[in-house]
N, C-alpha and C positions, 0 to 999 in steps of 0.2 A: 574547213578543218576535217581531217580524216575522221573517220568512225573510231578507229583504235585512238588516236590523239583525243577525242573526246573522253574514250574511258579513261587513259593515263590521266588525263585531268579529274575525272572523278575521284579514280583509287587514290589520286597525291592527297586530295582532299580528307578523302578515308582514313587515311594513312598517317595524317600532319593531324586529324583531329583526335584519333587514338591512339596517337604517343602522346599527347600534352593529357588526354584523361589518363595514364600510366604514369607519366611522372607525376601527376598532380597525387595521385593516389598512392604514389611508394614515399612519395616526398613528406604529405597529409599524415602525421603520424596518428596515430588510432588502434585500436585492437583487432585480431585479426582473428574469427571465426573461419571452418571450414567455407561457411557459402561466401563470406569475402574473399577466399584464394581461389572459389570457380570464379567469381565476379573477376579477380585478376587475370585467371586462367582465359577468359572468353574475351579480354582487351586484346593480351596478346594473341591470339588467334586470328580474331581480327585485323590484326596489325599484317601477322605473318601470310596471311591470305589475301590483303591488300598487297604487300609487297611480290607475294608470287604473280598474279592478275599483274601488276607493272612488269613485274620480269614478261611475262608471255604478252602481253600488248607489244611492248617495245621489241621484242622478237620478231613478231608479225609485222612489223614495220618493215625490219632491214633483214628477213629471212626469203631467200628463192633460190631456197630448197637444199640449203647447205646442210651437209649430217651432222656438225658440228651444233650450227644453230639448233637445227630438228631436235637435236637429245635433249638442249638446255631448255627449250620452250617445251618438250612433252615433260620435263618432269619437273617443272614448274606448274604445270597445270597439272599434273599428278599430287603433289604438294599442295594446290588451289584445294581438291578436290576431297582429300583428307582431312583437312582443315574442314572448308564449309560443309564439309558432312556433318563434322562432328559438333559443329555450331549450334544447333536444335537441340539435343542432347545437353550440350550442356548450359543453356538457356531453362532449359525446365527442370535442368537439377537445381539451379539457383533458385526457379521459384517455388520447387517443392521445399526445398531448406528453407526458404525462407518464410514461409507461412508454416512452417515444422509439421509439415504434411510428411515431410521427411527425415532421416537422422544419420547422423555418422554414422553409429553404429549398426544401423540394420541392414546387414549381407546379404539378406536373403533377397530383400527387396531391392536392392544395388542391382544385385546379379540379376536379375528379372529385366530390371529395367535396361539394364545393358545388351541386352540380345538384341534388340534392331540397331543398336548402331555397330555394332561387331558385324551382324550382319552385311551392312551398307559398306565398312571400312573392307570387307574378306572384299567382296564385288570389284573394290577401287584398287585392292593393290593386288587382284588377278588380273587390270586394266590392260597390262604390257603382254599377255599371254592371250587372253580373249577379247580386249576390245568392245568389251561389254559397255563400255562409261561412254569412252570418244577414242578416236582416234585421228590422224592425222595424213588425209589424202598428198600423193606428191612431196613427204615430207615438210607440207606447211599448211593448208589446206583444213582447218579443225570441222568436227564431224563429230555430231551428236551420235553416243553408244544406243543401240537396242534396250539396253537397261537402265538409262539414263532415268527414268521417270520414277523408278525405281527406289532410288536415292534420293529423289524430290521427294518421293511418297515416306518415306523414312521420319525425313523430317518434317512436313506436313504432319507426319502422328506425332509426334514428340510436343511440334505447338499445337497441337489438340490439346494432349493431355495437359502444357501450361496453363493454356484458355480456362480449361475445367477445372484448377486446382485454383485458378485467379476466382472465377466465377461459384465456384461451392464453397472457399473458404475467404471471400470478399470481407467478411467482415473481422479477421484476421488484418487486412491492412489500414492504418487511421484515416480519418478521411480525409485531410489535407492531403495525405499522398496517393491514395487513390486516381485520382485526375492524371495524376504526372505520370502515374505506372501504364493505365489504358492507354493513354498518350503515347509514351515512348513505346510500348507494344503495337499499338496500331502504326506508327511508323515503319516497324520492323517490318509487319504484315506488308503492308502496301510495299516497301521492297520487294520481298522476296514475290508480289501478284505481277507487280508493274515488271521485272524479272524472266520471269515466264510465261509472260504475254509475249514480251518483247525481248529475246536472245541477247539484240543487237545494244539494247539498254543497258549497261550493269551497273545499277544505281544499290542494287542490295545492300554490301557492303555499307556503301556513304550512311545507308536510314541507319543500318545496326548500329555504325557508330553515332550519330544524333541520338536515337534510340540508347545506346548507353549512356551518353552525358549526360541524358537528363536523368535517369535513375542515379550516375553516380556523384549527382549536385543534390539528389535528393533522398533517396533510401539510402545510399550507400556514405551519404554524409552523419555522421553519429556524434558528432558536435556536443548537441542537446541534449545528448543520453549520456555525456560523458560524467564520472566525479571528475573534477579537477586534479584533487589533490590525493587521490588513488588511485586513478585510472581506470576504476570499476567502473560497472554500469551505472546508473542512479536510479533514482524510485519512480522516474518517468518509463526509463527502460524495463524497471520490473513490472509494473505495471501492464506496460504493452504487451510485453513475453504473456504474462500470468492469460492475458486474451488469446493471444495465437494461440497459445497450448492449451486450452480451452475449447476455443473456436475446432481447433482439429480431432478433440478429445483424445488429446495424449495421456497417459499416467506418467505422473513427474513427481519429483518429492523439492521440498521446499523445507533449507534451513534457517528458520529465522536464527541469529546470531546476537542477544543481546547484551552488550557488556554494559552491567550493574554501575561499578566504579569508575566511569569514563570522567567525571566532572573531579573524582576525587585527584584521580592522574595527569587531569587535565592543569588542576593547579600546582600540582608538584613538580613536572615533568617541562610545564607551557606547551601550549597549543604544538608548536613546530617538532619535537621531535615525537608527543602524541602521534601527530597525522603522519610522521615518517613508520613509526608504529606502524598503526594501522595500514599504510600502506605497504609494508613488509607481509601483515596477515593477510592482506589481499592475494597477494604475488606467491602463498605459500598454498592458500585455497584454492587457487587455478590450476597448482602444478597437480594438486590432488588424480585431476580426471584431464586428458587431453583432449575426450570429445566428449560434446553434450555437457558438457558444464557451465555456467555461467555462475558469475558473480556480482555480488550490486552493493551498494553503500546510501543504502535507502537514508540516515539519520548520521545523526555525531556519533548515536550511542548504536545502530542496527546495521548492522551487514548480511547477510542474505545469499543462497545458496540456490540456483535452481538446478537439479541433475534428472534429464531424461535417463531413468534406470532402466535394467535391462530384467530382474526378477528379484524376488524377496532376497535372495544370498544377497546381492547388488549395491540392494537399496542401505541391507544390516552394515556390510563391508563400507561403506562411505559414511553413514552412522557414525561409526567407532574411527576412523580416518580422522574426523573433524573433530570430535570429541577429545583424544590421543593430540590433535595437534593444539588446541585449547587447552589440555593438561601439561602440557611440555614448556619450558620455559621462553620468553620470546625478549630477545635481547636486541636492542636498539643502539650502536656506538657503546658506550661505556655505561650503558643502564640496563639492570634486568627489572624488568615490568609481568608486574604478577596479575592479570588480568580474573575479574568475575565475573564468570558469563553465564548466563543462559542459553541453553540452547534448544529451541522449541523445533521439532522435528516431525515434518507433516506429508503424509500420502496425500496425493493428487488424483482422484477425486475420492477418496475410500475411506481418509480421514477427515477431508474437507474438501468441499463440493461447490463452495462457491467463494468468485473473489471479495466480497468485503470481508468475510471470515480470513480470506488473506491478509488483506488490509491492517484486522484487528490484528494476525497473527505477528505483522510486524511492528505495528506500532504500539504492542504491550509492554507499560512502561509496569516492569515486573518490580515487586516491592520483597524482594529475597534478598536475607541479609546472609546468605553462605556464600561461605569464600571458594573460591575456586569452579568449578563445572558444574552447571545444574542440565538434566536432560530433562524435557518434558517431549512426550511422543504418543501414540496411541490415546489409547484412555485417557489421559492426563491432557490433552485438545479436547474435552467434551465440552469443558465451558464457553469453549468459543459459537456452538451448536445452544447451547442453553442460553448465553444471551441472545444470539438471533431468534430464539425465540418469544425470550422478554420483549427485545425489540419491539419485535412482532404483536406481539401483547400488549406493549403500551401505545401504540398507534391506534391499534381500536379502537383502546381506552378513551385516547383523547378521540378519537373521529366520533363513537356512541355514548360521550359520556359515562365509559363504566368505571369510574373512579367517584371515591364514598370519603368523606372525611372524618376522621373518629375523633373525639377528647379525651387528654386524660388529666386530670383535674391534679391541679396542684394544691400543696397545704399550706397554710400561712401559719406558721408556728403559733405567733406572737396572739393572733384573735380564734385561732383552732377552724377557722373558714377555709370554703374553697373558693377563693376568690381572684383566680389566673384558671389555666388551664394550657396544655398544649396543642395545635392541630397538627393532624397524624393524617398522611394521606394513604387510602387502601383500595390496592382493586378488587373491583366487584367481579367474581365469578372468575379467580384466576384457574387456569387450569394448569399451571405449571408446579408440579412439584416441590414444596419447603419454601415456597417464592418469602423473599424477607423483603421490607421496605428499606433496608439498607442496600439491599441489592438490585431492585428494581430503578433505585434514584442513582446511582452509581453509573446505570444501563444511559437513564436519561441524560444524564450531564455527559457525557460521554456523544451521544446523539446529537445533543443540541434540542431534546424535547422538552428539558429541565424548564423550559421557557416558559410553555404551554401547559404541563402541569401545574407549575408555580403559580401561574394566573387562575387557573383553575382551582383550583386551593382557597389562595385566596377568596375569590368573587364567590363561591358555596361558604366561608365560614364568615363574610360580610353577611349572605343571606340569613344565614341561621341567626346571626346577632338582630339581624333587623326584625326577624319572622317569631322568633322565639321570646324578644327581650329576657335574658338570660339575667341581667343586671338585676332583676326583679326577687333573685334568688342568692343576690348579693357575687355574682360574677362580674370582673373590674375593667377584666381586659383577654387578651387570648395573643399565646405567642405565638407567633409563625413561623415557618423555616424557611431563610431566604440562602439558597445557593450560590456561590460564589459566579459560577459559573451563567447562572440567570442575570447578575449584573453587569456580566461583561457582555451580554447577548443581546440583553434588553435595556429598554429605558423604562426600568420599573418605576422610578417614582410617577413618572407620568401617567403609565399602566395602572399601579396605585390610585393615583389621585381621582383616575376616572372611574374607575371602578369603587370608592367612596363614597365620590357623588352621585353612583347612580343604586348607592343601597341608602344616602344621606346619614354616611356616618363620618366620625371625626376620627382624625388619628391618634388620639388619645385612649382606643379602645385596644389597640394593638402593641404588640413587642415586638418586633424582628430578629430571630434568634440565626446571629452566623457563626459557625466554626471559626477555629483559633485560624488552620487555613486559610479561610478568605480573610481576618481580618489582618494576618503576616503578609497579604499578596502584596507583590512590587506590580503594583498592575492601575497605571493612573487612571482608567475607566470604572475599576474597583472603589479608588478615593471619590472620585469625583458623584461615583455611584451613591456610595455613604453620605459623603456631603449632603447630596441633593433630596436624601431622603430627610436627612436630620430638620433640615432647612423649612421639609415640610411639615415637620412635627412628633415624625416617627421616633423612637427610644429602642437600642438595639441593647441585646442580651449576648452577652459571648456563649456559647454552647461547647461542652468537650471540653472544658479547661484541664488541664492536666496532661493531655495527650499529643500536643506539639510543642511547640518551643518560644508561647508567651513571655514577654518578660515585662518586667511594671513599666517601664515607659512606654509601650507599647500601648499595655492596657490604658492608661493614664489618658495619653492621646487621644483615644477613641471615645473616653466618657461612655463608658457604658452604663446602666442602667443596674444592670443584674451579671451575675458571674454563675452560670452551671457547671459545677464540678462533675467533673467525669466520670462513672461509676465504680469505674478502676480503682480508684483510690479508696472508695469506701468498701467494696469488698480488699480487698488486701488486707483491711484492719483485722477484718474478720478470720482472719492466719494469721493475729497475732503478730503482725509486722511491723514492727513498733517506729520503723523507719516513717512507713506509711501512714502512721497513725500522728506522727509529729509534722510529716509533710500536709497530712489534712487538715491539723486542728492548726499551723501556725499559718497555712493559706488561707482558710477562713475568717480569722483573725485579722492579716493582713488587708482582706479584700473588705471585710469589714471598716476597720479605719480609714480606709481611700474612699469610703461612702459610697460602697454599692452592695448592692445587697447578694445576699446569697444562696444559691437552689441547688438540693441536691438531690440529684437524679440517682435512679437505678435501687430505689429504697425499699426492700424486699421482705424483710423481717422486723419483729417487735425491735430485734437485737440493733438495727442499722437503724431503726428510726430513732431509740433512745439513746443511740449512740451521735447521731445527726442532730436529734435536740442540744443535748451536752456539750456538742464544740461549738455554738453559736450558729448555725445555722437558720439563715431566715423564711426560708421556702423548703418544704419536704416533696419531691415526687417519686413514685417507681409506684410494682404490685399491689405493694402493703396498704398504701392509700385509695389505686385503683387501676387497673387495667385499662388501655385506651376502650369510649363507650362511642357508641354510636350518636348520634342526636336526639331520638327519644329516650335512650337510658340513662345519659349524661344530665338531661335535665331534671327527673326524677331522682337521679344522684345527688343534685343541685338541691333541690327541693328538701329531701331526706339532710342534709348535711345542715342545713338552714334549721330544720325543726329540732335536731340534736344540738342543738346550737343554743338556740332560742330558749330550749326545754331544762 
């Protein structure tokens, strides 16, 4: 077989494998970013640069020396030559876009980067004038130009600088595709060496396109990153981005998108024309910005904005774009849908510097009952910065032990004792500013460290009962706070149980106090949770009554022990709220008669305790009676309480 018949064999190959990645990929429906239409742009090149290479093989075949033939094979290889120049070039625009090394919009840097291959392309189509590239001895005869190396050296720089944008921003790609990208690159390489080693070989072509299958089976497949049902990107894809753009230190701004009322529309509306919805706001977000925008549909209820801006006018101008499109009415077929959104609005890295604080930014499931467009931006993102600092703060905690357990003593109407108490957990030596234990345990459960506190809690107020015998001073029991969220995490009773038998106490010295939340939860790990404690002998107290949406079968169900009224309701009396005051005295009342007893918190004044004696209440706690105390002052409290008692 001739030398030429061997290339024609190659290029058919070349040629027959990047048509089938061309149709696969215009056929492949998907979204199309600027570096997926160079990715298309550098198939067809391919293609067209295989086909000229056949055209000029098969010339060389059956040309001796016809001028006819002559013109068709020199400007075929003229055409070869435009094309594979301009291959390198646009080979490392795709991989600077894609590791967002690079951007649609930056010009300046385009035009930079475009001078050597304008260069190399002036060289090729001065070819028919000066003969610089090749030319063609006896009209058939082809003949490397003086300047030929020229145009190799061209593109030789261009995959440099891919190399160096693969290699300084490596961690910009995941590591599953990693392997496949050095892969398909070093293919290409070894073409284009084996190449110009070998003249007579022209295997180049055949790597690029191997060399591209496999990127476009694998980067260029976006499958995994798709929503289905809005065509956006998903929270796997923002995610990644949030790294590139990171990885390259771009400034980007990021709009979390969270709509409030999703569940409320969802039941009115059904699921199907909701998500037609929402995919209409997708389709209206992308028209926003042609380059540099992305969109993603990280939740049911969070859709997501990422925009590489170009200056503070930019970032304000897109602001107000999404905002205005959020305020403006959004009609679906014959429904108008009045959406409540929030929209939390963040510089990259100026208002926020790192991705979990992304993370949190999207999945803050915001508890704002305004209708219509809420902006939160600047200033109004600090709290995403203060709990990473809690964060931060409570890992110590738990790695040095600097968490303290306080009491605060409750009153027993009926014999004027303190004989309960509540345990209060506090860190030791916080240095963060107003820090509240409502807000530090909020942080926790959130984490997943709700776990490890909780235990912790625990196992220091078993100590103190074993170490102190508190009982001695007529103390009965001590209620705890057991988090919802610790039950689904952990298998407390087991946790419990060991942790009793290694202070050797019974469960009969304890309360378990949960919120009306956990005990509303549809969460079989939750029942099964309660179960397993009761089983063990635990008695759990409802905490916060008043403030979610208990109702008596519920309560009934649970057999609780005790009922903590919420403090809400006892201040309100105190304005004279006579509503308030009838919701207080006929819920005590009632919780009375179903045989449980009743505590009420948040007791501040003579005025709230004489008022708390009067409607039946069984247990008194808040200031009035005492401030949560440390362990040497609680018991001295104990002690003093016992003697006015006694006395």
């Amino acid at each position: 077989m001739s030398e030429h018949m061997i290339d024609i064999c190659i290029m058919t190959c070349a040629l027959v494998l990047v048509l089938s990645d061309i149709i696969y990929y215009i056929s492949h429906k998907t979204m199309r970013r600027f570096r997926n239409w160079i990715f298309l742009t550098i198939m067809f090149n391919i293609a067209l640069t295989a086909a000229a290479d056949l055209t000029t093989n098969y010339i060389k075949i059956i040309n001796n020396g016809d001028i006819g033939l002559y013109r068709i094979e020199f400007t075929s290889t003229m055409i070869f030559f435009i094309l594979h120049t301009f291959l390198p070039a646009q080979l490392a625009l795709y991989i600077a876009l894609k590791n967002n090394v690079a951007t649609q919009s930056e010009k300046k840097k385009f035009y930079v980067f475009s001078i050597p291959i304008l260069m190399g392309e002036l060289l090729i189509l001065s070819n028919p004038f000066t003969k610089w590239i090749f030319e063609f001895e006896n009209l058939k005869d082809y003949a490397r130009g003086p300047l030929l190396p020229v145009s190799y050296g061209i593109g030789i720089l261009y995959l440099i600088y891919a190399l160096y944008v693969m290699i300084r921003y490596r961690r910009t790609v995941s590591k599953g595709m990693e392997p496949v990208v050095w892969l398909s690159v070093s293919i290409a390489v070894v073409g284009i060496i084996v190449q110009l080693i070998y003249p007579q070989i022209m295997i180049e072509l055949f790597c690029d396109a191997i060399a591209l299958t496999g990127i476009l089976l694998t980067i260029e497949n976006e499958d995994r990153y798709i929503d289905a049902n809005t065509m956006a990107y998903n929270r796997t894809a923002f995610l990644h981005n949030v790294d590139k753009l990171m990885g390259v230190e771009k400034n980007f701004m990021v709009v979390s998108i969270n709509i409030t009322n999703i569940r409320i529309l969802e039941r009115i509306l059904g699921s199907e024309i909701l998500a037609r919805a929402v995919a209409e706001l997708v389709g209206k977000l992308r028209q926003l910005r042609k380059h540099d925008l992305t969109v993603y549909r990280n939740s049911a209820n969070n859709i997501a904005v990422i925009y590489i801006y170009r200056d503070g006018k930019d970032f304000e101008l897109l602001s107000n774009e999404i905002k205005e499109l959020f305020e403006g009415e959004l009609i679906t077929g014959h429904f108008k849908i009045e959406l409540n959104v929030v929209l939390s609005i963040a510089k990259v890295p100026q208002d926020i510097d790192n991705k979990d604080n992304l993370i949190d930014l999207i999945e803050e499931n915001h508890e704002l009952e305004e209708n219509g467009v809420t902006v939160i931006k600047g200033k109004g993102l600090d709290y995403l910065k203060r709990r990473s600092m809690i964060e931060m703060e409570l890992k110590e905690a738990v790695a040095f032990d600097n968490i303290e357990v306080y009491y605060q003593p409750i009153y027993n109407v009926a014999t004027g004792m303190i004989d309960s108490c509540e345990a209060l957990v506090r860190l030791v030596d916080s240095g963060i500013p107003d820090l509240k234990t409502d807000e530090f345990i909020k942080v926790a459960e959130r984490n997943g460290m709700i776990g490890d506190i909780g235990m912790m809690v625990f196992d220091k107020t078993c100590e103190f009962l074993s170490k102190n015998k508190p009982e001695k001073y007529g103390l009965k029991y001590i209620n705890v706070n057991l988090s919802l969220y610790q039950m689904i995490i952990d298998d407390v009773a087991v946790k419990f149980r060991e942790t009793l038998d290694k202070h050797r106490l019974g469960t009969d010295r304890f309360v378990l106090e949960i919120t009306e939340t956990a005990s509303l939860a549809d969460n079989r790990s939750v029942d099964h949770s309660i179960l397993r404690m009761k089983r063990a002998g635990f008695k759990f107290s409802l905490d916060d009554y008043g403030t979610g949406f208990s109702n008596l079968t519920n309560i009934r169900s649970m057999k609780f022990s005790s009922i903590k009224i919420d403090k809400s309701l006892l201040w309100n009396c105190n304005n004279k709220d006579n509503i308030s005051s009838m919701i207080l005295s006929n819920s005590v009342h009632m919780i009375r008669t179903m045989g449980m007893d009743v505590i009420q918190e948040g007791v501040e004044t003579r005025e709230q305790f004489e008022l708390a004696k009067e409607i039946g209440v069984n247990y008194i706690q808040g200031f009035y009676i005492s401030k949560p105390l440390p362990e040497k002052e609680f018991i001295e409290f104990l002690k003093g309480n016992l003697a006015d008692v006694k006395g």
